[in-house]
N, C-alpha and C positions, 0 to 999 in steps of 0.2 A: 426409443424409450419403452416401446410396450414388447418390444422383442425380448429386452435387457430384462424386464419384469417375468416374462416367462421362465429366459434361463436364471436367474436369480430362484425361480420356484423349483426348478428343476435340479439346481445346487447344494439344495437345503434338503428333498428327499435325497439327494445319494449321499449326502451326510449320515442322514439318520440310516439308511442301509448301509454305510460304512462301519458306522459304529456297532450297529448289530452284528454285522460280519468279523470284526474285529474281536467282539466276544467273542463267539461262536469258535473262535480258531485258536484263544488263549484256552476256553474250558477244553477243548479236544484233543490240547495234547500236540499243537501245529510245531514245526519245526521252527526255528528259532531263523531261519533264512527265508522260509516264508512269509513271517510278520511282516521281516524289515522291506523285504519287495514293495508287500502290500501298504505298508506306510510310506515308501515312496511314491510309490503310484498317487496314491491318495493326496501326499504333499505336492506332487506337481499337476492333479490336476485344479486343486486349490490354488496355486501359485497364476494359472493362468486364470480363472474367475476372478483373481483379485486384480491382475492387469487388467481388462475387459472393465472391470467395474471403474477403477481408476479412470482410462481413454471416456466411458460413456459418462460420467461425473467432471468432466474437464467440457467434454463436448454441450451438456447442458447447461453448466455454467457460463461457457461462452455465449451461449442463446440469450439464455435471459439477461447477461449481463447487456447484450445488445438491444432486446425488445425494450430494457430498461432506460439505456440512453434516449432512443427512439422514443420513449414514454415522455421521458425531461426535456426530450429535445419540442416534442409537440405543446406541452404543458409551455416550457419560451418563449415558442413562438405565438400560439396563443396570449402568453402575458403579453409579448409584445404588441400585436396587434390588439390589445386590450389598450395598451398604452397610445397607440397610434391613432386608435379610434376617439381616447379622450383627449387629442391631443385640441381638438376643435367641437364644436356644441352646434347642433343643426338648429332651425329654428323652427317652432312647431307649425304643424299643416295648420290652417283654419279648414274650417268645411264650408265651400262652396254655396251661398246663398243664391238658392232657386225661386224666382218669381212668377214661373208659372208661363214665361217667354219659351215656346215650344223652341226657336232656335240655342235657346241654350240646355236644353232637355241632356245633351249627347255629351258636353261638359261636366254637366255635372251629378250622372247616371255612373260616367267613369270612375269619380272620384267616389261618389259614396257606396258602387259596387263593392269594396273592399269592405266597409263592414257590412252591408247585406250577408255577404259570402262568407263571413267568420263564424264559425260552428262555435267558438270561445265565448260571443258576445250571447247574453240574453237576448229577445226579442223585446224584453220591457226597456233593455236599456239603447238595444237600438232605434225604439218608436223612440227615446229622446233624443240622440244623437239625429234622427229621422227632422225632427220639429225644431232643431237647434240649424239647422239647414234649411229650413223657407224663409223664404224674408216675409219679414212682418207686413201685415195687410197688403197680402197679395193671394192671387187665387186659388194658388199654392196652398202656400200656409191657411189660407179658410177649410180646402178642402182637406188637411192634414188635421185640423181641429176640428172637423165635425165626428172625427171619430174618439172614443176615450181610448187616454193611452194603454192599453194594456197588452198583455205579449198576445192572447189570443188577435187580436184587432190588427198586429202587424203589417201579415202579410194581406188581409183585406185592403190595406192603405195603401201598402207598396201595389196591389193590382190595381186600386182606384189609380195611382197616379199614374200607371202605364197606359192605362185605357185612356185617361184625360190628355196629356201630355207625350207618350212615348210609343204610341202607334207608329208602325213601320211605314204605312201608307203615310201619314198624316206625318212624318218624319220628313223623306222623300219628297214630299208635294212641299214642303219648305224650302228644301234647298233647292228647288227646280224652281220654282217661282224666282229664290235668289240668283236664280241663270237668267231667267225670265227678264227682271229690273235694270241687269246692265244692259243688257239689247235696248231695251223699253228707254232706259236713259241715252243710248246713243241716240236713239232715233228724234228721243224730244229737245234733247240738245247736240247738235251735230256740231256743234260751232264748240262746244266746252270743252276743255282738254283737259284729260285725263292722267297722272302720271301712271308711264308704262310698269312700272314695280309695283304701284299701288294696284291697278286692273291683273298682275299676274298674280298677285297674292291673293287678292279675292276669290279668281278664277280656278287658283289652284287650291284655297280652304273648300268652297263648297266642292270641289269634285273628290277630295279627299273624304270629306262627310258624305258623301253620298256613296263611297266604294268602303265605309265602314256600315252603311247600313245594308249592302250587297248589291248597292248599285253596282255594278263595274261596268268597266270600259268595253268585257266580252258583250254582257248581256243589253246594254243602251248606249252604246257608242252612235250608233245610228240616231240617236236624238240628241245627243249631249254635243257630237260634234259641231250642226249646226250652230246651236243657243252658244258656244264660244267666238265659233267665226263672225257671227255675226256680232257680237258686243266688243271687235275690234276696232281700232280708228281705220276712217279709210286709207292712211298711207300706211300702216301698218296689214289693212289685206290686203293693199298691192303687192306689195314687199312679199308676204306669202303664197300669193298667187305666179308671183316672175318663180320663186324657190321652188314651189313645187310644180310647177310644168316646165323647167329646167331640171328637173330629176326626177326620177322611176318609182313614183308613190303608187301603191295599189290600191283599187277601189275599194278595199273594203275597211268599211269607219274606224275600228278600232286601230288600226295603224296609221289612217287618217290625223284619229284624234291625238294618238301617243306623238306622233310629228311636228302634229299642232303645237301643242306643250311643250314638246323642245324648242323648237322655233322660238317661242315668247321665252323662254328663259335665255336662251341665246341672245336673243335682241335685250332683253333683260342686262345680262351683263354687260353687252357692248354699250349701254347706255351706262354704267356703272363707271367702265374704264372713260369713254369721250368725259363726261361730267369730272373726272379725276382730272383730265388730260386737261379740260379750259381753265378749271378750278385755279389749277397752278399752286402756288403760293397763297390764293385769296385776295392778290392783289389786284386779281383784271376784275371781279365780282363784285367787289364794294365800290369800283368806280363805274362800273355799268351801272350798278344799283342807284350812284348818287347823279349819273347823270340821267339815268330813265325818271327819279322824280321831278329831277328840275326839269323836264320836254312834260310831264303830266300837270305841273303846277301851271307850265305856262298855257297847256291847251287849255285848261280849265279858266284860268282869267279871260282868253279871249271870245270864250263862249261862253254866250252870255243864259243865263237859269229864266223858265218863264218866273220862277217863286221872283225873281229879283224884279221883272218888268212891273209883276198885277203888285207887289207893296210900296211901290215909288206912289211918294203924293201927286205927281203929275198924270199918271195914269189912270186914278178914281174912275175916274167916266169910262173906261174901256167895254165894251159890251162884252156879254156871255160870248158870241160868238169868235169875237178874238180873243178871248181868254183857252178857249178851249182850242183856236187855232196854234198859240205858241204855248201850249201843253204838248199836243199832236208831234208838233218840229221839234222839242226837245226831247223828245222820245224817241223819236225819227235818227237825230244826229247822237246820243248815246250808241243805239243800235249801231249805225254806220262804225262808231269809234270800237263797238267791241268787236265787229267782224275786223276790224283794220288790225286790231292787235294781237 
């Protein structure tokens, strides 16, 4: 096109030097076979400017008439996706009620980052959205209400509640502690059992929250590995212990730990299919279930509660000391029945 615009300029001066020359040769007297040359000339090289114009006016027609499609065709699909999008209504976020429980700090720092981080929103209308998020009478919310709302006061708030709630150390030492409690509960109850899906989702949220706040497996695998192994049942670290000294693990933790974690997912699902596999139908379940109460209904009739011995009218006179003796043995024989189960 800008080529076509040059000689188009370049057309229009030999024009006007045509016509002057064309004078010039009628006042002087030119021969009459000279003209007709020169208006040949003239006419054919006009005739080819006018082809050239014609191809480059076809050629940009075709353009636009395709960028034009192209336009309509975007504009369609657009409408469409207009239409597709209304075709269902989402339904609106709530904002996350914060009470001031440092382990939910990381829930719901995620969610309300999005309007922190909006250059769109005021600050006066983010301290509301800000206070529209603590829950009522919590430590939270007192400490969001000691300051007045105003947009200067903002980001004062949002610091206070980082410094109160969202310290990275004081983060950390949260979900280590929550490594800390499953140990702590094997140990205080050795006898309790655990479901294996329930201990690997546990196992597996805090170590996720902990390699969001830069824990990782490089930098603390050396501590984190242990606090898992050991908050396993014991026939579950057998089972890991035959696995890994029957294959080529290296000592160094973080490959330790990442093996670890597949391992409990692995046993994870095989527990997933067995439970499927006995399930069956549902039919072997509801009669296990109706015969394990009736063998509990009958232990229970046969043994006998100290509460039933000391409120019989025949026993009034019993001393302290045998009251306290079939206190002791009904204590005794619970215990025995939950280790048997």
């Amino acid at each position: 096109k800008t080529r076509f615009e040059a000689l188009e300029n370049k057309f229009s001066e030999l024009s006007l030097i045509k016509e002057k020359t064309f004078t010039l040769m009628v006042l002087g007297d030119t021969a009459e076979e000279e003209l007709v040359h020169e208006i040949e000339v003239a006419d054919e090289y006009k005739a080819k400017f006018v082809r050239i114009e014609n191809k480059v006016t076809r050629l940009l027609g075709a353009n636009q008439s395709t960028a034009a499609n192209q336009t309509s065709a975007g504009i369609s699909m657009n409408a469409v996706g207009e239409r597709r999008q209304k075709t269902y209504k989402l339904s609106k976020i709530e904002l996350r009620k914060f009470n001031g429980d440092v382990k939910e700090w990381l829930q719901f720092w995620s969610q309300f980052k999005k309007i922190h981080e909006d250059i769109h929103i005021a600050n006066e209308n983010k301290f509301q959205y800000l206070i529209q998020a603590m829950a009522p009478k919590s430590r939270a919310y007192d400490l969001v209400q000691s300051f007045p709302p105003t947009g200067e006061n903002y980001d004062k708030v949002i610091l206070s509640l980082k410094n109160r709630f969202g310290r990275e150390e004081l983060q950390v030492e949260v979900y280590v502690r929550e490594m800390l409690k499953l140990v702590l509960h094997k140990a205080m109850k050795p006898n309790e059992k655990t479901q294996l899906s329930t201990l690997y989702d546990r196992i597996e949220s805090h170590l996720r929250a902990l390699e969001t706040l830069g824990v990782t497996t490089d930098k603390c695998a050396i501590m984190l590995f242990p606090l898992v192994e050991f908050s396993l049942p014991e026939d579950l670290l057998r089972a890991w212990q035959r696995s890994s000294s029957g294959s080529h693990i290296t000592d160094v933790p973080k490959d330790r730990l990442i093996l670890l974690i597949e391992f409990l997912r692995a046993e994870v699902e095989n527990e997933e299919r067995i439970s499927m596999a006995v399930r069956g139908f549902g039919l072997k379940s509801e009669n296990d279930k109706g015969k394990k109460s009736k063998v509990r209904a009958n232990n229970d009739k046969d043994i006998p509660s100290a509460a039933s011995l000391l409120t019989t009218g025949a026993n009034k006179n019993i001393t302290n000391t045998l009251k306290i003796y079939f206190v002791v043995l009904n204590i005794r024989v619970l215990i025995v029945r939950r280790h048997e189960e």
